[in-house]
C-alpha positions in Angstrom: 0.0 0.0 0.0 1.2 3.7 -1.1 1.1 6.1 1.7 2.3 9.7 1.3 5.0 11.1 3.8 6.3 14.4 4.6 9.7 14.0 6.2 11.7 16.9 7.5 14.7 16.2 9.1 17.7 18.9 9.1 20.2 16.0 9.8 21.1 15.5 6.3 22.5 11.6 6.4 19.2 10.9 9.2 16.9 12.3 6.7 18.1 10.2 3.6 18.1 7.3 5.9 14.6 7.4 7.1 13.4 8.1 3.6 15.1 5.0 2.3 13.3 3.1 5.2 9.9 4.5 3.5 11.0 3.8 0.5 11.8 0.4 1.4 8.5 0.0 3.2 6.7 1.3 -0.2 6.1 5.2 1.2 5.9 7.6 -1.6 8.1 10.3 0.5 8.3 14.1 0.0 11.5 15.0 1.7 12.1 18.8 3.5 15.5 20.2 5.7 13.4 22.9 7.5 9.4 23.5 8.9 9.1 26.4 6.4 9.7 24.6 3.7 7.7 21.6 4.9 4.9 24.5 4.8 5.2 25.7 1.4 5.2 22.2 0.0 1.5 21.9 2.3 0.4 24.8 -0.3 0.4 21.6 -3.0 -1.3 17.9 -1.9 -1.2 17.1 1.6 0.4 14.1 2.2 -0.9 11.2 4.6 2.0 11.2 7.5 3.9 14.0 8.8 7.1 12.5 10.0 8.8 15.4 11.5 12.4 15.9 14.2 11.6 18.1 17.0 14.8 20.2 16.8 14.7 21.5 13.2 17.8 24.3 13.7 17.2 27.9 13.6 13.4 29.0 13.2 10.0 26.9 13.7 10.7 23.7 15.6 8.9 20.3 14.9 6.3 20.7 17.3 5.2 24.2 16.2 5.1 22.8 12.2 3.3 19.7 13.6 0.6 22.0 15.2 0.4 24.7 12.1 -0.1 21.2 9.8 -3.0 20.0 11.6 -4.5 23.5 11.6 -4.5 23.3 8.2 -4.9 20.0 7.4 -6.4 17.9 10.4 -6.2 15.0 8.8 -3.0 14.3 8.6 -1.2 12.0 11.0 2.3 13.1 12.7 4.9 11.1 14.1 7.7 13.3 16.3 11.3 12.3 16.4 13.8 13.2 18.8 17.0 12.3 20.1 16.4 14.7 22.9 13.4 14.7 23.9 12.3 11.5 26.1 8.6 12.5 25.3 5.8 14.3 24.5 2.7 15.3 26.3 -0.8 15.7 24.9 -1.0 14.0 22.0 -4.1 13.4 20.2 -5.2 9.8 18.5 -3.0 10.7 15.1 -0.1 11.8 16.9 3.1 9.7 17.9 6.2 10.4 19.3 9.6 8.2 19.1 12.5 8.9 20.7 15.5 8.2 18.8 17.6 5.5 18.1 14.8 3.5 17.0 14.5 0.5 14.3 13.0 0.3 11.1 10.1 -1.7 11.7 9.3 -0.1 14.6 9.1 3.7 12.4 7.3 1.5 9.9 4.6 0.4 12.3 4.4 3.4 14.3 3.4 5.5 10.9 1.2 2.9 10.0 -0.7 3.0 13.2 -0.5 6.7 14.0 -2.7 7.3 10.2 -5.0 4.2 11.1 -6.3 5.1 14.0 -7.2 8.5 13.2 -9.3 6.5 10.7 -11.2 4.5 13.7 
């Protein structure tokens, strides 16, 4: 099955890593180094997933994009990353978090399940 991911990631090896994952798993992926431009490619098709790091560098950080996204586009499912964050509070049924290191199947799955049960 095809799913649509947004990945941003300013990590550059990290964020051709994950995508290969997707790729892997059969993801069509749209890839992004920064929140604003994650937001101007939302100005085309919104994609399915928004797989997005926490700590994007200077300017909007993960959890601010996440937020403006599902403003926008409600729909869509998020997954947070972090390697230094253990956590993140108040999440809502098409949310996730994981903290970093994780394992392929275990990004996979939580993707997977963070779009499906938003469809419950």
């Amino acid at each position: 099955m095809e799913l649509d991911v947004l990945l941003v990631e300013d990590d550059a090896l990290i964020l051709d890593s994950l995508a290969e994952v997707l790729g892997d798993a059969g993801f069509s992926t749209v890839r992004s180094a920064s929140a604003e431009e994650a937001l101007r490619l939302l100005d085309g098709e919104a994609p399915e997933v928004l797989v997005t790091d926490i700590n994007l560098g200077p300017g909007m950080d993960g959890l601010a994009l996440g937020r403006e996204v599902r403003a926008r586009h409600p729909e869509i499912a998020v997954v947070y990353i972090s390697g230094r964050y253990p956590g993140v509070a108040g999440l809502s049924a098409r949310e996730r978090f994981m903290a970093k290191p994780f394992g392929a199947a275990e990004f996979v799955r939580t993707i997977r399940e963070a779009k499906a049960d938003g469809q419950a």
